[in-house]
Phi, psi and omega in degrees: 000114171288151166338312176261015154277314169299266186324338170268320163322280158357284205271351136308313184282310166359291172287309189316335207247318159288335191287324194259339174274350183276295147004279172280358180286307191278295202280330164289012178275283211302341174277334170262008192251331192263176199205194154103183173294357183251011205286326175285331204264336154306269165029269186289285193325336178277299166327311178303289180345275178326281185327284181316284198313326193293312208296304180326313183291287195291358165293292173328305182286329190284301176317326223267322164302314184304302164322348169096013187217142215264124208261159180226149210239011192258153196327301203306315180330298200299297222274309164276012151244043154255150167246046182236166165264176198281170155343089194292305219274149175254182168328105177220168183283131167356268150349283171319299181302337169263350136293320164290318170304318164327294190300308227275358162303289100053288177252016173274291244268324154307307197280330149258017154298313161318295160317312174297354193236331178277342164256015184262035174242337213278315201188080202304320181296337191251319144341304188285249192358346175233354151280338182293316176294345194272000215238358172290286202293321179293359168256333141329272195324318195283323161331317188293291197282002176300339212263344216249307186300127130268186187336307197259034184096334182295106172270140171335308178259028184311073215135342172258140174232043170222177180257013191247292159345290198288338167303321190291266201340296198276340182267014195236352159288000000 
């Protein structure tokens, strides 16, 4: 791998590494936020989440030094290079938070596909590593949405695309 190959890698795991600390931040929000008849079994389901992504930030930040570049892990970094907003829900019912949790899967789960298609000319170890990571997070999500789906598939929030929306959505189905 030459130097401006490590460096453009480098600079894909960045956002990747904002994504997951924005990531375990937001689901550790939604474990102290819900509330309702379901809340434990939220709850609890939320924490492994929390756990696996910071472990994830840290596969990411460790890939980003090994590459030779210094990764930055502070808030202010994150809040002025991510291009999303923060977590809209607040104290909220089960449902809601896992409908919001949706969308922002949703874009997790876009952004490192992405990522994963922009280093794979680049550096097959950082390839494998944000696909390995995606076979996680993507069961996270069918976690969530298991909660969201009837029989026959049909999810709740089917049409929506905020997390303010898809909250609306699943408590009015």
């Amino acid at each position: 791998m030459t130097l401006d190959q490590g460096a453009q890698t480098a600079a894909v795991l960045q956002k990747i590494l904002h994504t997951y600390n924005d990531l375990h931040l937001t689901l550790k929000h939604v474990h102290w936020n819900v509330v309702g008849p379901n809340f434990i079994s939220v709850h609890q389901m939320i924490d492994p989440q929390v756990d696996a992504v910071r472990n994830y930030a840290d596969d990411v930040a460790e890939r980003i030094a090994t590459l030779g570049s210094s990764p930055q892990g502070t808030p202010g970094a994150l809040v002025e290079q991510r291009d999303w907003d923060d977590y809209s829900i607040g104290r909220a019912g089960a449902i809601e938070h896992l409908a919001a949790l949706d969308t922002v899967y949703v874009g997790v789960i876009s952004s490192i596909r992405k990522a994963a298609e922009d280093v794979e000319d680049l550096d097959d170890v950082t390839n494998d590593l944000l696909i390995g990571h995606l076979h996680d997070i993507e069961q996270f999500h069918w976690f969530v949405r298991a909660h969201l789906e009837n029989a026959g598939g049909v999810l709740s929030t089917a049409g929506a695309n905020t997390e303010k929306g898809a909250a609306a959505a699943a408590t009015t189905s």
